[in-house]
C-alpha positions as CSV (number, residue, x, y, z in Angstrom):
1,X,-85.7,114.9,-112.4
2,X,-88.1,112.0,-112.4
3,X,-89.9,111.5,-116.1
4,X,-92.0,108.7,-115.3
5,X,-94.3,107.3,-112.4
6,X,-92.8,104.6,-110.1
7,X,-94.4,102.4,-107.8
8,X,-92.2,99.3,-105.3
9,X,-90.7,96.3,-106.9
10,X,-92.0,94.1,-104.9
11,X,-94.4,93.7,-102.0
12,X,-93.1,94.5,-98.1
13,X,-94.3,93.8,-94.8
14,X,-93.6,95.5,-91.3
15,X,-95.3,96.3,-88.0
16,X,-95.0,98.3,-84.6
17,X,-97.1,100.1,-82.5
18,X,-98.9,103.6,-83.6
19,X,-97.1,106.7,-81.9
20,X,-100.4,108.2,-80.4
21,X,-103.0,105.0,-80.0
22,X,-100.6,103.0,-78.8
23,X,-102.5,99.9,-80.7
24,X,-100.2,97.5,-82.6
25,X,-100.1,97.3,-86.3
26,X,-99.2,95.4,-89.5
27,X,-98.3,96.6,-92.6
28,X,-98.0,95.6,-95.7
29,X,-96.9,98.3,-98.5
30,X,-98.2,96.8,-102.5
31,X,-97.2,98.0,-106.1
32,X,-100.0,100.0,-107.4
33,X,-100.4,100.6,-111.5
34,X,-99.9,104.2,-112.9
35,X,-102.3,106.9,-112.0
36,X,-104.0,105.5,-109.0
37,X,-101.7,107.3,-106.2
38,X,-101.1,106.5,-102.7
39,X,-104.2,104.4,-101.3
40,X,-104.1,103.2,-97.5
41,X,-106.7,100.2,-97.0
42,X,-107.9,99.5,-93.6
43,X,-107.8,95.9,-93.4
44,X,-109.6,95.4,-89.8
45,X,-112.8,97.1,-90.8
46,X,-115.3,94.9,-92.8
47,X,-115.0,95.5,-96.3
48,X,-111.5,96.9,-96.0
49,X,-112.8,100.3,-97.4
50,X,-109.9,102.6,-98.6
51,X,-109.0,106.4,-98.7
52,X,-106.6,108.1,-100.5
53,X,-103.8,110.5,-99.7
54,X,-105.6,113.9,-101.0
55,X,-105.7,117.2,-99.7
56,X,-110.2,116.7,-99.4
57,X,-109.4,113.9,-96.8
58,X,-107.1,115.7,-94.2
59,X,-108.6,116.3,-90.6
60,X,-107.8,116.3,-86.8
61,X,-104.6,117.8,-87.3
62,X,-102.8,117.7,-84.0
63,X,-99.6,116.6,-83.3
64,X,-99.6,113.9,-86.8
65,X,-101.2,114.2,-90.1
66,X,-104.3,112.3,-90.6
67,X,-106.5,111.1,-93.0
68,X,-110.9,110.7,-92.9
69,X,-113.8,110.8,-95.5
70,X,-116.4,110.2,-92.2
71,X,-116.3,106.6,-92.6
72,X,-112.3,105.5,-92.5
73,X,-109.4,107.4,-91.4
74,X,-105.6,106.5,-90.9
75,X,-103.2,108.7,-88.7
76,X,-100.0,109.8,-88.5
77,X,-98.9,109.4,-92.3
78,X,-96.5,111.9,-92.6
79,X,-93.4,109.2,-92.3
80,X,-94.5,107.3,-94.8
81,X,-95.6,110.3,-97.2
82,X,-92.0,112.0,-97.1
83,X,-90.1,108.9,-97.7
84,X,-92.3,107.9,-100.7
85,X,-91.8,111.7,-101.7
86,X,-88.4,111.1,-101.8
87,X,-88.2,107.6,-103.4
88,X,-90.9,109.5,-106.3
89,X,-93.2,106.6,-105.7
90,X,-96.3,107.6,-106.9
91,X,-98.5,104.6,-106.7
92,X,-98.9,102.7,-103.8
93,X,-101.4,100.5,-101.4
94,X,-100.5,100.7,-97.9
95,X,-102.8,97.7,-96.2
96,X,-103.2,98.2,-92.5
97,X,-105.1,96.7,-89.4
98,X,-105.4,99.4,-87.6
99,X,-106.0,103.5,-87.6
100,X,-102.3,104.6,-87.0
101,X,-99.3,103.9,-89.0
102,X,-96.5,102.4,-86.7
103,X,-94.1,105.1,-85.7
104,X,-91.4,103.1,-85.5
105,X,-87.9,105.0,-84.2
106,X,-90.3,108.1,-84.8
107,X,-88.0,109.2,-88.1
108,X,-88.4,107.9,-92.2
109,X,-85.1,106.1,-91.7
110,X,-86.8,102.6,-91.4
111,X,-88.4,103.9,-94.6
112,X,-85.4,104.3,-96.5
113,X,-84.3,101.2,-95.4
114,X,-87.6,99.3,-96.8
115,X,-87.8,100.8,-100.2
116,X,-84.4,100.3,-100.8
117,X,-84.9,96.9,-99.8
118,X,-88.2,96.7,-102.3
119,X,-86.3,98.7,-105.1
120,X,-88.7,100.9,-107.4
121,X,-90.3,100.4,-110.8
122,X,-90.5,102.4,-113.2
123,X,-93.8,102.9,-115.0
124,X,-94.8,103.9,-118.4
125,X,-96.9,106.8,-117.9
126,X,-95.4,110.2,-117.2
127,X,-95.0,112.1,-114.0
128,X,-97.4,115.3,-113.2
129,X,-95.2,117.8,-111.2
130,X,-97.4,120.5,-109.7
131,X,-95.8,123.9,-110.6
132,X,-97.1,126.7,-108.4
133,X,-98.9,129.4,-110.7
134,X,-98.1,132.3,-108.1
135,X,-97.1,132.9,-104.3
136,X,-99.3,131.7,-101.7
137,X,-98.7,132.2,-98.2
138,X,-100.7,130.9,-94.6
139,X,-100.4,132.3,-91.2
140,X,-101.0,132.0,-87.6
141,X,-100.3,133.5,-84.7
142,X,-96.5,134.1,-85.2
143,X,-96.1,130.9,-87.3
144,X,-96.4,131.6,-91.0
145,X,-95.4,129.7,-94.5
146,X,-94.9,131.5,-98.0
147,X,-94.8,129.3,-100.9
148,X,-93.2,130.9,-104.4
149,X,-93.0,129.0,-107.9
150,X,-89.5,127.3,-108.7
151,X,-88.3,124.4,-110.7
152,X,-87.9,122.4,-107.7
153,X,-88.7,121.5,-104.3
154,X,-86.8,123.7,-101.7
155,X,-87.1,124.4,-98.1
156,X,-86.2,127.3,-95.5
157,X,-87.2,125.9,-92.4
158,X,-86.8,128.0,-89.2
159,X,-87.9,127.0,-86.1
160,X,-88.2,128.5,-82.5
161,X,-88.9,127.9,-79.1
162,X,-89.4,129.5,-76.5
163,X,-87.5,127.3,-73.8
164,X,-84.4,126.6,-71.7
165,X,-82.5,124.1,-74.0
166,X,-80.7,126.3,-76.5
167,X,-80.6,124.0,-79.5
168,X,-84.3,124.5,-79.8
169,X,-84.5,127.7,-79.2
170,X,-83.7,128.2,-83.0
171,X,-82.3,126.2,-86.0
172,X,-83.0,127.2,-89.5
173,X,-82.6,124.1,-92.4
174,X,-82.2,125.2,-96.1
175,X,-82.8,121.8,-97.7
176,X,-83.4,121.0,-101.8
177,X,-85.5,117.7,-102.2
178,X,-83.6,115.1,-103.5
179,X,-83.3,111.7,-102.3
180,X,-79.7,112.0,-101.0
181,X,-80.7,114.9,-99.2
182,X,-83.3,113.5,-97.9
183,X,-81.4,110.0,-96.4
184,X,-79.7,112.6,-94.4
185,X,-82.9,114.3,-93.0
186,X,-84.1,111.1,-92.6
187,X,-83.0,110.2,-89.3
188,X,-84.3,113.0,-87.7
189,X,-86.7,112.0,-85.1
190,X,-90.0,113.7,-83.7
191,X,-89.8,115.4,-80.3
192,X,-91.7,116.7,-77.5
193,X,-91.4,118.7,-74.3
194,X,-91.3,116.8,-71.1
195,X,-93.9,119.0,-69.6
196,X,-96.4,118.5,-72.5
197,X,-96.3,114.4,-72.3
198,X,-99.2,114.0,-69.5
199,X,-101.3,116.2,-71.2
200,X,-101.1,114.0,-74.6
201,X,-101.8,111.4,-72.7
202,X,-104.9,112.9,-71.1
203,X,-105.9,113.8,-74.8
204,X,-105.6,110.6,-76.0
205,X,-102.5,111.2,-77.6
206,X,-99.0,110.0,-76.9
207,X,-100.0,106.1,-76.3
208,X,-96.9,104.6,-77.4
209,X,-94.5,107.0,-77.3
210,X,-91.2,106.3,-75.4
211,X,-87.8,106.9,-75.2
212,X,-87.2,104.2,-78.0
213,X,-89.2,106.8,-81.0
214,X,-89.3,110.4,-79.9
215,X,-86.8,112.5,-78.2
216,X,-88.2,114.2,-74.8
217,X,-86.8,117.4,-73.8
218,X,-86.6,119.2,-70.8
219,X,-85.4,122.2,-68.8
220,X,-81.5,120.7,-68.7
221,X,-81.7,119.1,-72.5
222,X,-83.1,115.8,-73.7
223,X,-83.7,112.3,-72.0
224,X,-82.3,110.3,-74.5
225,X,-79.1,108.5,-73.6
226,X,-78.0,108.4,-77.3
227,X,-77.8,112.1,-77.6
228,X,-79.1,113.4,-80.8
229,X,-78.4,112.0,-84.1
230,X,-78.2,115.4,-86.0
231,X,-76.6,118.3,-84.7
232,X,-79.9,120.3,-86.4
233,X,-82.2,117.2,-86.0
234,X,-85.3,119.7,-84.6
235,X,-85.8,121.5,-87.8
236,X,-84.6,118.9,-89.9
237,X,-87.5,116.9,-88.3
238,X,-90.0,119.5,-89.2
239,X,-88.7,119.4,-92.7
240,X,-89.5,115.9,-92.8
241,X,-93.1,116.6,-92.2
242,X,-93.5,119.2,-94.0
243,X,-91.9,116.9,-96.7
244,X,-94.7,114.3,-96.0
245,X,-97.6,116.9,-95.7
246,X,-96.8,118.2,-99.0
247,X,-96.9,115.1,-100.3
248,X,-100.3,114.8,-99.7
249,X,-101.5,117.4,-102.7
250,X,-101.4,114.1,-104.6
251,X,-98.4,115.2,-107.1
252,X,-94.8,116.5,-106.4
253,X,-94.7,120.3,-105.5
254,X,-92.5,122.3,-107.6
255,X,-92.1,124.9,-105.1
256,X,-89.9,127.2,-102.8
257,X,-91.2,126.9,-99.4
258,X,-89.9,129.1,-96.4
259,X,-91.8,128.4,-93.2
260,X,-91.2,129.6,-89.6
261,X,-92.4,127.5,-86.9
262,X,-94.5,125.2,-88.7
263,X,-96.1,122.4,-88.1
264,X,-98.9,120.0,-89.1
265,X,-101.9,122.3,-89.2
266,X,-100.2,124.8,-90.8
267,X,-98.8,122.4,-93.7
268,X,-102.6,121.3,-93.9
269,X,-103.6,124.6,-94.3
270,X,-101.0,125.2,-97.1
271,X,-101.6,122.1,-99.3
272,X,-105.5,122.7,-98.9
273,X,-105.3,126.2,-100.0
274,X,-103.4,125.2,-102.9
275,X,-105.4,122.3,-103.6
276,X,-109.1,124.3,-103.3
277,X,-107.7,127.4,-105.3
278,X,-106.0,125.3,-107.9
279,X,-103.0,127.6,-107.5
280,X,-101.2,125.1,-109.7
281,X,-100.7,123.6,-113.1
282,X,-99.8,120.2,-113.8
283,X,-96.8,119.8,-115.9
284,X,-94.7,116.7,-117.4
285,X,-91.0,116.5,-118.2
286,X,-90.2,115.7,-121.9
287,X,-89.4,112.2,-122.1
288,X,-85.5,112.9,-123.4
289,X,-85.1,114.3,-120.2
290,X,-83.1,112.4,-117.2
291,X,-82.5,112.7,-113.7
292,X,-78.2,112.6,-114.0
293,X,-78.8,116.2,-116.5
294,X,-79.9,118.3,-112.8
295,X,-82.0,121.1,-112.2
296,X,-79.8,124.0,-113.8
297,X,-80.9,124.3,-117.0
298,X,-84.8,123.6,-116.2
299,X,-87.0,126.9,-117.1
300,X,-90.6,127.2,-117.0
301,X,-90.6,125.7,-120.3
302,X,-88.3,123.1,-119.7
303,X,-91.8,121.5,-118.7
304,X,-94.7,120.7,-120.7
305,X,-98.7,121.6,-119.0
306,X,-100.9,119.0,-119.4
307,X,-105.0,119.2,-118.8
């Protein structure tokens, strides 16, 4: 496991249009020193006032994760969140001239792609991990998510619909968080129902969505000509966000998460119930450890609780 913070190498730049405004955006992703997280700066407004990615800031939580503190907001960060979860970047400005993040081919792929590109640096103050302190579960409806203590990050995603394509009807993903893992996931894209793309639209939603960045469902299976990249690429999408929206406690979960039909307000209203309970300590790996020794002989006190 990661000892120490890591922001990018170097400086990256890349644009596209956002998934739901439809507005076109630029991006440029900057190394940030130790302990000041992952800050998005809104270049287009005057004064380019930041926010950054905390649980107090999450709002309007339909169909993407968004940020707002009344003043600025950015949408649909989830992307970005879970590939930066997976790369353990800690530290980070993400410089934008617009609300939305570009959606790109709607998966993190492209993410992968850019931080591998950038390479990580290593930094010299140590990592806080947030271990759970006991089990915390949210519900609605019939969608609910239970989250235990463990010595990592894993996932028991189930999902269900009720619809005529059978591969949605149910897939279950039991995923541990590790980059390579994660690469695989990666590709997964987000998708939608046919049926349910005019009323987006009419909600102001949906903008600049196409066949290009979302797969689109309907009665017979999906529009795409490609066909689908993962056999399981519906729940392994929905891992992906939930990746991302955990991300957004502000340190790396150490957690067991089983969920059933998730999604983003639910994931919200996990991290903030965490978040506003403190239903976690912060803990730091002894500095002899590495990330080639594995999870297996971690305990509780493999870690050491800071203040």
């Amino acid at each position: 496991m990661q000892v120490y913070q890591r922001t990018i190498a170097r400086e990256v730049e890349f644009s596209g249009i956002g998934l739901h405004t439809g507005k076109k955006v630029s991006v440029r992703l900057v190394p940030a020193p130790a302990d000041t997280g992952i800050v998005f700066v809104r270049t287009d407004l005057a004064g380019a006032p930041s926010i950054k990615a905390s649980p107090r800031y999450l709002s309007r939580l339909f169909y993407a994760t968004n940020l707002s503190d009344g003043t600025v907001s950015v949408q649909t960060i989830e992307h970005l969140m879970a590939a930066l979860s997976a790369f353990g970047i800690d530290n980070l400005f993400v410089y934008l001239n617009s609300e939305e993040l570009p959606i790109l081919d709607g998966s993190s792929a492209p993410y992968v792609y850019l931080f591998e590109e950038a390479g990580v640096r290593e930094q010299a103050k140590k990592r806080k991990y947030a271990l759970l302190k006991r089990e915390v579960a949210v519900e609605f409806e019939d969608k609910r998510i239970v989250a235990e203590p463990h010595i990592s990050l894993v996932i028991d995603n189930t999902i269900s619909f009720n619809h005529p394509y059978k591969k949605v009807r149910f897939q279950r993903l039991v995923y541990t968080h590790t980059l390579e893992n994660f690469k695989e996931i990666s590709k997964a894209r987000t998708f939608c129902f046919y049926q349910e793309v005019e009323a987006l639209r009419a909600a102001g939603l949906a903008r600049g969505g196409s066949l290009e960045n979302a797969i689109v469902i309907d009665d017979c299976g999906i529009l795409n000509e490609g066909g689908l990249r993962l056999e399981n690429e519906f729940v392994a999408h929905k891992t992906l966000d939930l990746i991302g929206d955990l991300y957004v406690l502000g340190y790396p979960i150490l957690a067991k998460i089983t969920a059933y039909k998730t999604g983003h307000a639910l994931n919200a209203s996990l991290v903030k119930r965490i978040y506003a309970e403190k239903l976690y300590k912060l803990v730091e790996l002894p500095a002899s450890s590495s990330e080639s020794d594995g999870l297996d002989f971690l305990t509780d006190e493999g870690f050491c609780e800071t203040d």
